[in-house]
VOGU-3710 file (C-alpha; in Angstrom, 3 decimals, decimal comma):
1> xxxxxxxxxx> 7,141/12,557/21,176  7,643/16,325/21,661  9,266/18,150/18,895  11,982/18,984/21,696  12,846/15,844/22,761  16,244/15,231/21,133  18,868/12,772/21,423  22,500/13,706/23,441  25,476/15,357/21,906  28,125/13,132/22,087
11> xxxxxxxxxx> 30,038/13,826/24,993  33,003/14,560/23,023  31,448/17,708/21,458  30,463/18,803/24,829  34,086/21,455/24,760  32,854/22,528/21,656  29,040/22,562/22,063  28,792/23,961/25,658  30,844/26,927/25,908  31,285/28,612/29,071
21> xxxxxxxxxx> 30,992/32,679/29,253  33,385/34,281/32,115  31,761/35,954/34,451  32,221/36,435/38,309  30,623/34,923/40,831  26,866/35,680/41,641  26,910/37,589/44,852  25,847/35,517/47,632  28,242/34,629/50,334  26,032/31,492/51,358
31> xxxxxxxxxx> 24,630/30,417/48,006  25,956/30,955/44,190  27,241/29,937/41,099  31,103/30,051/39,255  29,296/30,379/35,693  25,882/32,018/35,337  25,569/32,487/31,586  25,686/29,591/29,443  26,335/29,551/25,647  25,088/26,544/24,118
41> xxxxxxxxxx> 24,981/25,416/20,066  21,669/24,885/17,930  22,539/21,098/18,356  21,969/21,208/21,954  24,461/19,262/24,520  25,651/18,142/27,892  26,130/20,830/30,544  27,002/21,281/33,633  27,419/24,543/36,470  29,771/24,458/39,342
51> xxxxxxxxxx> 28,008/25,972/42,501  29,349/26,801/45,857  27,408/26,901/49,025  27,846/26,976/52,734  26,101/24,710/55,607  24,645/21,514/53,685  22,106/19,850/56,070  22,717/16,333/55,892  22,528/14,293/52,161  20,204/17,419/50,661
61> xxxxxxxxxx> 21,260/18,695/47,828  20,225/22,068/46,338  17,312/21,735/43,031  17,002/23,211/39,514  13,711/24,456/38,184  12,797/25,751/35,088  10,146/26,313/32,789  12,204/25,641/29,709  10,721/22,344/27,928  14,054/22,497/26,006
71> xxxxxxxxxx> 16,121/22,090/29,509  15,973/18,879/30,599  17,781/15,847/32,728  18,223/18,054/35,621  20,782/16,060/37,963  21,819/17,487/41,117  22,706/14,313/42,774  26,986/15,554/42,632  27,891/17,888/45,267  28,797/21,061/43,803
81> xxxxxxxxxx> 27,536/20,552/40,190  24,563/20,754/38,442  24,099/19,166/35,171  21,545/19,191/32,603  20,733/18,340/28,774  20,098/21,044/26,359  18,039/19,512/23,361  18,861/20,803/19,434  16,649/24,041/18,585  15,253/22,502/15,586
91> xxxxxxxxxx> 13,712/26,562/15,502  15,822/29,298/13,470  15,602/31,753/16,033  17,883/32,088/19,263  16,230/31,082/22,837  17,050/31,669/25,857  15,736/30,198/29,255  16,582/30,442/33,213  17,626/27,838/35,504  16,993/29,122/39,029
101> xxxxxxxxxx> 18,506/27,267/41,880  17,087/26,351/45,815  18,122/25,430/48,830  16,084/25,118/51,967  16,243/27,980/55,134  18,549/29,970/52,484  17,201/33,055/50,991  19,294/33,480/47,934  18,151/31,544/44,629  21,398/31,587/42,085
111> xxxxxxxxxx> 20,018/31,965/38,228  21,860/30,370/35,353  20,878/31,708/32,272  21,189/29,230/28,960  20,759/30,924/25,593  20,772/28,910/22,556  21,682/29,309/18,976  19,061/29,050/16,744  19,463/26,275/14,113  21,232/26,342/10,912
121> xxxxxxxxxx> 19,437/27,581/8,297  20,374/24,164/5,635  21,430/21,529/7,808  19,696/19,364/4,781  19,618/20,849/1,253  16,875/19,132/-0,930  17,108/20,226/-4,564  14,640/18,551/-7,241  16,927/17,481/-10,033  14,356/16,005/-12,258
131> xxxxxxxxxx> 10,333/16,720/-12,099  8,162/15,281/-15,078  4,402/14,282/-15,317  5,072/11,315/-13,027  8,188/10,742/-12,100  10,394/13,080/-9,728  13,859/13,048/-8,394  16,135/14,617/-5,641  18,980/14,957/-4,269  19,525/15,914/-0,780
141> xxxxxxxxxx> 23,216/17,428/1,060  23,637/17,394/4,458  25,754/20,075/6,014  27,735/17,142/7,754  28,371/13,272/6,198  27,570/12,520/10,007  23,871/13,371/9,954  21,891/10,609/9,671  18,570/11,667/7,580  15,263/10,483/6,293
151> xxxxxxxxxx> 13,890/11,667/2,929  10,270/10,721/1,984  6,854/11,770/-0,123  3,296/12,141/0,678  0,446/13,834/-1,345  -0,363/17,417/0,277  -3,705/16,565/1,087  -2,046/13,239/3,323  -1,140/15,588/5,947  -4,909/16,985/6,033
161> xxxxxxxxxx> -6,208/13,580/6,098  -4,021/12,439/8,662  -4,229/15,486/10,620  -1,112/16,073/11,003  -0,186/20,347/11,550  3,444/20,491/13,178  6,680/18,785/12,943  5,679/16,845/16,324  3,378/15,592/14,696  4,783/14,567/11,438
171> xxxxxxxxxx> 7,444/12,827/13,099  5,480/10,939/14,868  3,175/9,354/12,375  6,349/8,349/10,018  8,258/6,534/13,350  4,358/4,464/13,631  4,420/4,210/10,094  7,871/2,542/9,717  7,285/0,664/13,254  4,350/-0,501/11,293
181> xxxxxxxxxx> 6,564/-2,288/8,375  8,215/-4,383/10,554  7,368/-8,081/10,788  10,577/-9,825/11,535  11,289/-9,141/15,073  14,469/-6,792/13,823  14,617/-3,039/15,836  13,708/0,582/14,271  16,990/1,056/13,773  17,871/-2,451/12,005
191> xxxxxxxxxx> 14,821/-1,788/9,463  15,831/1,565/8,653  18,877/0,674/8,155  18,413/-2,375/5,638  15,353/-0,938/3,920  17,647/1,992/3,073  15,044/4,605/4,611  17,960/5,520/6,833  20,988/7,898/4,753  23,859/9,573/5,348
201> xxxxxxxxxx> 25,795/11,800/2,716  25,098/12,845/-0,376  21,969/10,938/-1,604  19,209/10,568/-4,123  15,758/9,164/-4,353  13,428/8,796/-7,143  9,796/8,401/-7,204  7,554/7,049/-9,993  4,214/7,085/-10,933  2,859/10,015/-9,870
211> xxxxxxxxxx> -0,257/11,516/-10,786  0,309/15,092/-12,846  -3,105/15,948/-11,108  -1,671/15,923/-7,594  0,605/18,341/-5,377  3,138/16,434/-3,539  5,698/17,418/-0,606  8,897/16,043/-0,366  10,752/16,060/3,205  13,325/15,207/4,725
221> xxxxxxxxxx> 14,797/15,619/8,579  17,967/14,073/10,350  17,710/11,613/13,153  19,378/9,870/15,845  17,909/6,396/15,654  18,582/4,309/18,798  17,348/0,635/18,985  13,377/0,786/18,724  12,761/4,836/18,244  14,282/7,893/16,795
231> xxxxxxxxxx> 14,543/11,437/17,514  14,936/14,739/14,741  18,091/16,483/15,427  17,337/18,653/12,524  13,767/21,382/11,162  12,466/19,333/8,228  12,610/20,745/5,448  10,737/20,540/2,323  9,821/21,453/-1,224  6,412/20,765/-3,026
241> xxxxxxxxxx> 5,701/19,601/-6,303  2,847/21,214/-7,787  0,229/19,998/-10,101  1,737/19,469/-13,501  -1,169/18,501/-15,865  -0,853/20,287/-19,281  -3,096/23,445/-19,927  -6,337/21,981/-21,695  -7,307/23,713/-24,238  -11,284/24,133/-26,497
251> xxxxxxxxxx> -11,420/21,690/-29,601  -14,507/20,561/-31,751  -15,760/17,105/-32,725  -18,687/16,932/-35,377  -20,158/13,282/-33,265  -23,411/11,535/-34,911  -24,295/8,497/-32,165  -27,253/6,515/-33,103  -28,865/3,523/-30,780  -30,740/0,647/-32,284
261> xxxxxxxxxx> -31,767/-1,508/-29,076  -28,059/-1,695/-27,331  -25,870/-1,218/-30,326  -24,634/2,200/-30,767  -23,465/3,247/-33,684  -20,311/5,992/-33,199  -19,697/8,499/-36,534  -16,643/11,213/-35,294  -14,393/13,562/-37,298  -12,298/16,284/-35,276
271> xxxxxxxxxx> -11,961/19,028/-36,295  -8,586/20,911/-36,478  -6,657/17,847/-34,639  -5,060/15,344/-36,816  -3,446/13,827/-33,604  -5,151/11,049/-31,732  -8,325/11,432/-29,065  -10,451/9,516/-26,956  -14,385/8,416/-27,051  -14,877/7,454/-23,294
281> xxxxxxxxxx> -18,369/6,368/-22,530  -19,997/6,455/-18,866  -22,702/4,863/-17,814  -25,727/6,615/-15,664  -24,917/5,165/-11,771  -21,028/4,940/-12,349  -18,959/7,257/-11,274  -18,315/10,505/-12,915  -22,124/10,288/-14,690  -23,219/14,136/-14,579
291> xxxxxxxxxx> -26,808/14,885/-15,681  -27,756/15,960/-18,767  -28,385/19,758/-18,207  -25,807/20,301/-15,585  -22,366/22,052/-15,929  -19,503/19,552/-16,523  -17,851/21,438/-13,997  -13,491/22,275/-14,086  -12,949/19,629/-11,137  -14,828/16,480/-13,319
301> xxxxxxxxxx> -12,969/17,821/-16,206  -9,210/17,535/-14,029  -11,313/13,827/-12,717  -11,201/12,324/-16,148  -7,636/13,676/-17,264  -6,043/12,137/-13,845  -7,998/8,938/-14,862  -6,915/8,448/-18,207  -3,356/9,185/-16,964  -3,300/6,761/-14,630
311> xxxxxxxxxx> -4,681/4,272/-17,727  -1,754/5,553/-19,870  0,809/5,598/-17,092  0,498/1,858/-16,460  0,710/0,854/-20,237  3,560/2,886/-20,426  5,618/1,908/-16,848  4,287/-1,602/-16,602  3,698/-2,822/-19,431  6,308/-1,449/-21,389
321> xxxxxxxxxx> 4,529/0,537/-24,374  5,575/3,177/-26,106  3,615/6,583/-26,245  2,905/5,759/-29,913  1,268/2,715/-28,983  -0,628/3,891/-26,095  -2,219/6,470/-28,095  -2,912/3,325/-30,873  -4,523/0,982/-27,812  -6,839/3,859/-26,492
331> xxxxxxxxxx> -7,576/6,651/-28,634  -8,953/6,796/-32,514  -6,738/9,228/-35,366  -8,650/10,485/-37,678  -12,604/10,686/-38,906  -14,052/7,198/-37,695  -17,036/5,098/-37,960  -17,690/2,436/-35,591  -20,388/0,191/-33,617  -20,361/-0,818/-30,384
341> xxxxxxxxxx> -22,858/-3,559/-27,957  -23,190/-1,688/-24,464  -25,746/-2,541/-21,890  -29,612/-2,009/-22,864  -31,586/0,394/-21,394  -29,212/2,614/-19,910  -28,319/6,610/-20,437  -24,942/7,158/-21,330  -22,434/10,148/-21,295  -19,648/10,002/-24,048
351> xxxxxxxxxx> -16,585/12,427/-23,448  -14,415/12,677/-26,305  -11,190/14,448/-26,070  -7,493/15,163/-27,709  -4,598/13,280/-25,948  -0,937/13,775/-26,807  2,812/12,952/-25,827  5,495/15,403/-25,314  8,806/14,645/-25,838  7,564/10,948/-26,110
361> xxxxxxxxxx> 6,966/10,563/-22,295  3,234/9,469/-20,767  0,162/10,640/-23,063  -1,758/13,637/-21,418  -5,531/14,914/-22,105  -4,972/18,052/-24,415  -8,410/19,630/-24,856  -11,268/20,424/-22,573  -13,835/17,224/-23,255  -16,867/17,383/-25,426
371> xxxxxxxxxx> -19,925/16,156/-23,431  -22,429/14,092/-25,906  -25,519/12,400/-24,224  -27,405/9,304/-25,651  -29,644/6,176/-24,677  -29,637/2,675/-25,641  -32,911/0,666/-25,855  -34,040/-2,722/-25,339  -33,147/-6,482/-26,132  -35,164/-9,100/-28,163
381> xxxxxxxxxx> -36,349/-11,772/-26,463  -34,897/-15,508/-27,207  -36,245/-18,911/-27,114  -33,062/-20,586/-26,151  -33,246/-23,161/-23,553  -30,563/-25,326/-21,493  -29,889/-28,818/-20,565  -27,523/-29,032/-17,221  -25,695/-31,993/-16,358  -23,924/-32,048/-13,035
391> xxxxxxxxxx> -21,897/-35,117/-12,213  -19,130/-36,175/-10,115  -20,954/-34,852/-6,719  -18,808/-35,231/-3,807  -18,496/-33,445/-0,453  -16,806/-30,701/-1,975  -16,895/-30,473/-4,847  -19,010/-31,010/-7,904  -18,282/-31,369/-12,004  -21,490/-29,195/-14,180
401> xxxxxxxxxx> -21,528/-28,947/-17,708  -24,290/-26,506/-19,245  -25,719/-27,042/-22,878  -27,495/-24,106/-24,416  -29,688/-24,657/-27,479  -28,446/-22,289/-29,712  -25,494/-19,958/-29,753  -26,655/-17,193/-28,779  -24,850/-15,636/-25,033  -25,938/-16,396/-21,662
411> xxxxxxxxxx> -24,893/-16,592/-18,198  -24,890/-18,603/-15,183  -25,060/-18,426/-11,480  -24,493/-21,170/-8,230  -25,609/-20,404/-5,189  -26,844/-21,391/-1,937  -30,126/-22,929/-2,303  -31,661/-21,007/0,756  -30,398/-17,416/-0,505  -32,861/-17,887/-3,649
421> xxxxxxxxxx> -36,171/-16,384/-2,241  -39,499/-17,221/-2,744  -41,888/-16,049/-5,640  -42,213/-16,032/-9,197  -39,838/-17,030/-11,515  -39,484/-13,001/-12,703  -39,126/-12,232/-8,780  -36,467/-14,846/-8,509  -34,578/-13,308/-12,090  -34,887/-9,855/-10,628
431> xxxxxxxxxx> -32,926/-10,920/-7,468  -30,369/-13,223/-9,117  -29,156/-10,458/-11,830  -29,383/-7,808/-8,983  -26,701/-9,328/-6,616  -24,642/-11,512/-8,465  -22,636/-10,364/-11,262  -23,271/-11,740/-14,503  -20,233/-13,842/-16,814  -21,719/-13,257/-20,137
441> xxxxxxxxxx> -20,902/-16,845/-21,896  -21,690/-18,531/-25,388  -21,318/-22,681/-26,258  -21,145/-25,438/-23,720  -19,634/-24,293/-20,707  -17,815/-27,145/-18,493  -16,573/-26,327/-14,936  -14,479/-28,269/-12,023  -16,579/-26,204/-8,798  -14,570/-27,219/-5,486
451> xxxxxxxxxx> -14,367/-25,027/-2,225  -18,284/-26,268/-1,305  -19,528/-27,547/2,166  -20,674/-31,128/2,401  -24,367/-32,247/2,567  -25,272/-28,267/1,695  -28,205/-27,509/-1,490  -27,161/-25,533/-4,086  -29,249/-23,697/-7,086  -27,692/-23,356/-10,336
461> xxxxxxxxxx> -29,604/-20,548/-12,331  -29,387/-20,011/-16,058  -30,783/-17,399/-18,650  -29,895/-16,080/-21,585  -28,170/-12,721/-21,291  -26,859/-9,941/-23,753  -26,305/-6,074/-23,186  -27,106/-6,337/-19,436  -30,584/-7,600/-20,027  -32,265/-11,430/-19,443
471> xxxxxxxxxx> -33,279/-12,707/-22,812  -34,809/-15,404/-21,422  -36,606/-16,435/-18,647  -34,725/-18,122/-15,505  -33,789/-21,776/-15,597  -33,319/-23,313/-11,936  -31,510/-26,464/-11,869  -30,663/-27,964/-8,002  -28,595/-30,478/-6,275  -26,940/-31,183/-2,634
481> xxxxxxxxxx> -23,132/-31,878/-2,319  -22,215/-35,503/-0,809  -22,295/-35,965/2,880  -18,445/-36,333/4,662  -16,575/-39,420/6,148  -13,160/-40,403/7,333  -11,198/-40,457/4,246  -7,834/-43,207/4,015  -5,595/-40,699/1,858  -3,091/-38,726/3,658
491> xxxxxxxxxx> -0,045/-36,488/3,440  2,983/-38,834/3,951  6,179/-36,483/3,290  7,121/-33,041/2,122  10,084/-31,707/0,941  11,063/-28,370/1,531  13,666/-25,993/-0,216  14,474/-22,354/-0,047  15,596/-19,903/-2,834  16,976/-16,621/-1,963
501> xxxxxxxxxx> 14,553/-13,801/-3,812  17,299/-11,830/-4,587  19,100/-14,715/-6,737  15,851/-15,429/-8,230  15,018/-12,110/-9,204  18,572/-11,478/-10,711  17,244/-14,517/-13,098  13,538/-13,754/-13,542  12,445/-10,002/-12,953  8,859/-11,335/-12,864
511> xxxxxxxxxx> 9,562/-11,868/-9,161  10,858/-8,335/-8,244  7,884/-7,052/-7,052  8,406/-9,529/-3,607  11,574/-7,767/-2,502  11,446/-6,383/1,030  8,233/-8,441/1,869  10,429/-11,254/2,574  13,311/-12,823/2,448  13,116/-16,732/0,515
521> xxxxxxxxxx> 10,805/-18,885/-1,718  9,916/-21,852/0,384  8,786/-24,742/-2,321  7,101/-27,595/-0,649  6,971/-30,696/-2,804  4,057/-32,925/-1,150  3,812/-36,420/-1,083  0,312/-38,631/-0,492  -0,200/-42,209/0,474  -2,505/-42,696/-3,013
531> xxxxxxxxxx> -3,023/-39,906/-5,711  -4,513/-37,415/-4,502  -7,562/-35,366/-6,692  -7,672/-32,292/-4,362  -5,000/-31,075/-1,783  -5,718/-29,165/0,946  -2,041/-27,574/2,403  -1,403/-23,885/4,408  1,870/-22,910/5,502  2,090/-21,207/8,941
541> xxxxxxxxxx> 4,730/-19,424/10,702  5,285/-21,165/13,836  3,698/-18,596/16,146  0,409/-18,352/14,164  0,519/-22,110/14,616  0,459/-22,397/18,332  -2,335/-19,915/18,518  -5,129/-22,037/16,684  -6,521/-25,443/18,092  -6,537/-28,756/15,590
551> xxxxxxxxxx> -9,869/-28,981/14,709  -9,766/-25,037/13,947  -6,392/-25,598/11,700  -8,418/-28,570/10,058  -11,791/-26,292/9,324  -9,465/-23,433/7,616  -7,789/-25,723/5,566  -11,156/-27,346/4,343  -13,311/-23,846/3,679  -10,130/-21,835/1,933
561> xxxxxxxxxx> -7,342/-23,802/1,091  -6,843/-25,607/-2,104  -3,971/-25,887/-3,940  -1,520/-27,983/-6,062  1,965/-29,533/-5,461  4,585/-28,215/-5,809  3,591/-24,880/-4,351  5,833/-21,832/-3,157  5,585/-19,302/0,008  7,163/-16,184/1,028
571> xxxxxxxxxx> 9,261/-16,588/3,721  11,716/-14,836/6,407  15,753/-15,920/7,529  15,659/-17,289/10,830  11,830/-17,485/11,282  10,039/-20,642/12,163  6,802/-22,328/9,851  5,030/-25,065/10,553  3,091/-26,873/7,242  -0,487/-27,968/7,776
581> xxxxxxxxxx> -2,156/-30,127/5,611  -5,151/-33,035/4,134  -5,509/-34,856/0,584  -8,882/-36,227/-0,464  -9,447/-39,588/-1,389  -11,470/-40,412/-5,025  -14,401/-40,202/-2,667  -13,110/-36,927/-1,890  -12,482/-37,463/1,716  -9,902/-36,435/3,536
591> xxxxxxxxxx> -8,047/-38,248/6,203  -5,351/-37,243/8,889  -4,213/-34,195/9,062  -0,231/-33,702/8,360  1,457/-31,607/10,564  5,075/-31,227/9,564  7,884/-30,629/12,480  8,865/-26,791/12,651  11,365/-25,888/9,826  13,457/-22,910/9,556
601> xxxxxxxxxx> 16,293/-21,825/7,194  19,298/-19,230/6,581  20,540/-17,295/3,858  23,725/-20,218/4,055  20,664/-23,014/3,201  19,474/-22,007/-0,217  19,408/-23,884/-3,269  20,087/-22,690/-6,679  17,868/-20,136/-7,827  17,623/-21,239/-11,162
611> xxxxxxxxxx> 15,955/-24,824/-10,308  13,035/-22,246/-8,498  12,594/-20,335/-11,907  12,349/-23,387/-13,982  9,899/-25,390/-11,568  7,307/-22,676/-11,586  8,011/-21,301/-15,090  4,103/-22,028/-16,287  3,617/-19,723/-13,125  5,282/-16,449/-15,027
621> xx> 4,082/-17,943/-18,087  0,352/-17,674/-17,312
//
């Protein structure tokens, strides 16, 4: 899109727009035209010259040229009139450009000269009627109720990143990014429309959750949005929103941190704060980890303040707490004494630093941190030792129950036998704890495992685990899933119904977060010929449907989808879905695959909300 390529002036502003200056004739009995100056508005328009000239040869007409970019449409195709488009100067200064007419075997070339006005200084006025740590508000006047705008935010450095340097350009990536959004079949226009992106008027917009660490721009521009694109018939304008992180300021801890194998021991007592602080611990390899010895420079000491806001934003947006108890759930008051298990062996980094709330809004980071440095040591060894029982084996699935010896924490890890290489049992430890994460359990541990291949080995390992470290040595315990065969259960019926997300949202707000993705809950209630232990069900919209083969419909639905009935989807008016789905057997086979005719519904279909909220209550609830 060029940054001059503007919609058309509505042909009734063309009297008011396109203003013709008096002025004689150019000289030229053979060739010239009535009106060689033309005035035209910043918001460009319809024009048109009157020319006169003797001896046409046949159909020819005369042409137009010009080097103007902001001229355009030339359209000589009348006799006696030339017409042509000037686009909106979306500039502030005045232009002006020349039109030069030809004819062929005639000498004289008539000029038309177009100057423009340049554009209005405020077609949009954007004035920030609220800025805080993280929230910010506008609202934004057009000069006319007629312009159609669009207001939005980015982060300054998104325009680096996207490398974007000009309005052209801008423009551009926001028309791809809102093309992008659409998944319904509806038009530019439509979307921008209903998703409210589109205004006209007086209007507001308020953002949340933004980081006090970050410069923002706000923007906005008016359009003329026809069908599947838009064009700027306005400069954007703009104001930033600069970094607004409180001033940080020197305070003093006395800290005493002692490490006996991977408990730490943590003695603190500020001094000259009596409000609350944090002790934030990072381990050497994470993140933010800076070297004993080097500077803890001004940029990691902006890191960790953005990090703990975003920490303290979330409690306090999401979840609803107050600063008070924000400041209670992650910072101490006060001299304290405390112990805590982290991982053995490991250097650690402990920043501890003042945090405070003003005017009750989102706790900040007050004070510069206080860099502390310490190591844990190592774990005693344990004679624990296991007994595994794994039962139930069927193609997919299996039923493993794990009985330690004495209570002390371990963990455990399935995997394909063939991934477990070769060696020694301390080769085969080292690569287990290396790439799979650890789930540091106590007690019997019993687990349902479904989602596995048929006729495929697996290893179970086991090993007693505590502060990152093996305790033990590693226990290998193996076994190969059931092979497969026609199963005689299948997927008889299922009942459909659609809820409107609106109507259930104005019951349970849990469900807010799905506006604008779609339109309806689609619960499917399904129906087997004999109880079914596992169900294997996908719903697809119809077009994703006809693109997959059978067999490859029946393969996804064995390796990813399990689930329970009833179940829910999100779903669009008007679109089409087709349900796809198997039930196991208590062999756990599966048999024919259910494919259901292709449904659809309207906004006119739904059933009342309130039955949806109540039938997956347990899901809000968990």
């Amino acid at each position: 899109m060029s940054r001059y390529i503007i919609s058309v002036v509505a042909a009734l502003l063309l009297s008011l727009a396109c203003g013709k200056e008096a002025s004689p004739a150019v000289q030229g009995d053979d060739f010239s035209v009535v009106d060689p100056i033309i005035e035209v508005s910043e918001r460009g328009a319809e024009c048109e010259v009157e020319y006169r000239l003797k001896g046409f040869v046949g159909d020819i007409m005369p042409v137009a040229v010009t080097e103007a970019a902001w001229i355009t449409d030339i359209d000589n195709t009348q006799k006696g009139v030339i017409r042509f488009r000037v686009l909106p100067n979306l500039e502030l200064q005045s232009r002006e450009a020349t039109l030069i007419l030809k004819y062929i075997d005639i000498a004289t070339q008539p000029q038309i000269t177009v100057r423009q006005a340049g554009a209005v200084s405020e077609r949009l006025k954007i004035e920030l009627t609220d800025v805080d740590y993280s929230e910010c508000s506008i609202s934004i006047t057009p000069d006319s109720d007629d312009i159609t705008y669009i207001a939005m935010m980015a982060e300054k450095r998104y325009f680096d990143e996207r490398g974007i340097t000009n309005a052209e350009e801008l423009i551009d990536s926001d028309e791809a990014l809102f093309t992008s959004y659409i998944t319904d079949g509806s038009t530019l226009e439509e979307f921008l429309t209903a998703s409210g992106l589109a205004m006209q008027g007086v209007g507001t917009k308020r953002w949340q959750d933004l980081s006090p660490a970050k410069e923002y721009v706000i923007y906005a521009y008016g359009v003329d949005v026809q069908g599947d694109s838009y064009k700027p018939i306005t400069p954007i304008y703009h104001k930033v929103v600069d970094k607004r992180m409180p001033e940080r300021v020197a305070q003093c801890f006395d800290v005493e941190i002692e490490a006996q194998g991977p408990e730490v021991t943590f003695h603190i007592e500020p001094q000259g704060w009596e409000g609350y602080y944090v002790v934030q611990l990072v381990e050497d390899g994470e993140a933010g980890y800076i070297e004993q010895g080097l500077p803890f420079t001004a940029e990691a000491e902006e890191q960790v303040a953005e990090a703990f806001f975003y920490i303290a934003d979330h409690l306090y947006y999401f979840e609803q707490r107050s600063a008070e108890e924000v400041m209670q759930q992650l910072g101490y008051r006060g001299e304290v004494t405390y112990t805590k298990s982290l991982n053995a062996n490991h250097r650690y980094m402990a920043l501890i630093y003042a945090i405070a709330s003003e005017n009750g809004n989102v706790p900040m980071v007050v004070s510069q941190p206080q860099v502390e440095y310490f190591s844990t040591g190592a774990v005693e060894s344990s004679d624990m030792t296991f007994t595994v029982e794994i039962s139930n084996i069927l193609p997919r699935s299996v039923d493993v129950r794990i009985t330690p010896s004495t209570d002390e924490p371990y963990t455990a890890v399935m995997m394909y036998a063939k991934n477990l290489p070769e060696g020694d049992k301390q080769q085969q430890l080292e690569y287990v704890m290396s790439n799979y994460a650890p789930l540091e359990i106590s007690g019997v541990y019993e687990e349902h495992i479904d989602q596995l291949p048929p006729e495929t080995e697996f290893v179970i390992a086991v090993y007693g685990y505590y502060a990152g470290a093996a305790t033990t040595e590693l226990f290998l315990y193996r076994f190969a899933t059931a092979s497969d065969a026609e199963g005689h259960n299948k997927i008889v019926k299922v009942s459909f119904s659609a809820y409107d997300i609106a109507e259930v949202v104005a019951i349970e707000p849990y469900y807010a977060s799905m506006m604008g993705y779609a339109d309806y809950f689609l619960s499917m209630d399904v129906e087997t010929l004999t109880p079914a232990p596992t169900l294997h069900f996908e719903l697809y919209a119809k077009s994703q449907y006809d693109s997959y083969t059978h067999a490859e419909i029946r393969e996804s639905l064995l390796e990813y989808s399990y689930t329970s009935s009833p179940d829910w989807a999100l779903c669009s008016y008007g679109n089409e879905y087709v349900l796809c789905g198997l039930a196991e057997d208590e062999n756990g086979y599966v048999g024919e695959m259910y494919i259901s005719e292709p449904i659809s519904f309207t906004s006119e279909q739904t059933s009342d909300a309130a039955i949806f909220v109540e039938l997956y209550k347990e899901y809000v609830e968990r």
